[in-house]
N, C-alpha and C positions, 0 to 999 in steps of 0.2 A: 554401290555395295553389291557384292553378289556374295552365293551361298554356296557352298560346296560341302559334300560328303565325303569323311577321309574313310582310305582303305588303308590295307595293310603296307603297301607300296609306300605311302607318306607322311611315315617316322622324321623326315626330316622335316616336313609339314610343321606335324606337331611340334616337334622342337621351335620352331621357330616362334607360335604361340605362348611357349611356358608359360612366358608371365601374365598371361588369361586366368591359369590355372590356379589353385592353390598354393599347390607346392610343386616340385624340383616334377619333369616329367621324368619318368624311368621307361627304356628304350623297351626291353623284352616285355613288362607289362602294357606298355602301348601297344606291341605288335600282336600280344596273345588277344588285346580287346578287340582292336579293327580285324584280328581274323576271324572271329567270331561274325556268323552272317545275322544273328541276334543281338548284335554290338554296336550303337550309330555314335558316329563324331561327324557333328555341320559345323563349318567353321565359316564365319563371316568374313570376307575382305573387304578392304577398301582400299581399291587399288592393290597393291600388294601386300599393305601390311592388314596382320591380324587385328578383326576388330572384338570379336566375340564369338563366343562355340556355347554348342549344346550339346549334350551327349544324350543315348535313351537304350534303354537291355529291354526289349521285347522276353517279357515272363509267360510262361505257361503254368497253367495249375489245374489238377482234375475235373471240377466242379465248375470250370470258366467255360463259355461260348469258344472261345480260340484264345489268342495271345492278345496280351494288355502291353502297353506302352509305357515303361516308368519312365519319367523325364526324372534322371540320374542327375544334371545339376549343368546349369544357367551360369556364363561369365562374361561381361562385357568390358571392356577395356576400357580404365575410366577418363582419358579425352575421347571417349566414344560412346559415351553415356548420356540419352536423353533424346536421341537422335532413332529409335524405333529401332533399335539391332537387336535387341533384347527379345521385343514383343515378334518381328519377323524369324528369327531363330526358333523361338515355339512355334512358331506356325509351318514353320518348313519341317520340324519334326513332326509336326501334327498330319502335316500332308503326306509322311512319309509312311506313320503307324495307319492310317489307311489305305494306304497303296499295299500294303504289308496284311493287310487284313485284321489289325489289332480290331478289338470290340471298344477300345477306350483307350486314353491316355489318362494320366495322373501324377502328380507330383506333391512331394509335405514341404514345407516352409514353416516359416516361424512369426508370429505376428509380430515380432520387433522387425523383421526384415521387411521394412514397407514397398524398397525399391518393388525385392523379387514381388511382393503380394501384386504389385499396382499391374508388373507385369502382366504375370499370371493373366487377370483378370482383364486385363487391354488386348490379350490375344484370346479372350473368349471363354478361360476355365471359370468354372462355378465354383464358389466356396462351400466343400462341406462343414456341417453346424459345429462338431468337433474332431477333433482328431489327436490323437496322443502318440506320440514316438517312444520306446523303449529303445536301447543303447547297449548292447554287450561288446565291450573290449575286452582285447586279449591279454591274460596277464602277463604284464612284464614288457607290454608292446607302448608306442607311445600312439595312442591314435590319432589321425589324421584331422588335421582342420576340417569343419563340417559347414558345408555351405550351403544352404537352399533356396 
């Protein structure tokens, strides 16, 4: 297995992963995200074909140290699930939001999602004691599958 970080050049890349993803990839919002140099897509291969990606938006906010690392959302391909592609893919974005100078990385999930939780915590994240997500869609939009 190796890791690689997509740019803007490897739209076709992405394409070829889709079915990693939630839903359908759309070409011009994949390309506006890898141009962004605050934007990460790691995609795992094995061999050629896609095994699993992580994505991560480096935030800035007045009152921070520098830039924080959201780990945006975790996908493993499930004949390729159980095999550490998961828990290496946060890790490689973890080694990236330090190379980048983040103060932190972080990510929300959901205590029914035991996979994501087991990861998380197999590559090293701490459980904070609560945490609560709030949810605004747009009306009239149909919102996107929510994965963490």
């Amino acid at each position: 297995m190796r890791i690689e970080r997509l740019g803007p050049d490897d739209i076709d890349r992405v394409a070829a992963a889709e079915a990693l993803f939630d839903d359908a990839i759309d070409a011009e919002t994949s390309r506006a995200f890898l141009a962004d140099d605050r934007h990460h897509l790691l995609v795992a291969f094995d061999g050629e074909a896609p095994a699993g990606f992580v994505t991560g938006v480096e935030l800035l906010h007045p009152d921070k140290p520098g830039p924080e690392m959201f780990l945006y959302e975790l996908g493993v391909g499930e004949s390729f699930r159980g095999r550490g592609i998961g828990r290496a893919l946060v890790g490689s974005l973890r080694e990236l939001a330090w190379e980048r100078g983040c103060y932190a990385m972080w990510v929300l999930t959901d205590d029914a999602n035991a996979a994501a939780t087991a990861t998380y915590q197999a590559a090293g994240g701490s459980r904070e004691p609560e945490s609560v997500m709030f949810v605004w869609d747009r009306p009239g939009t149909a919102p996107p599958r929510r994965s963490r």
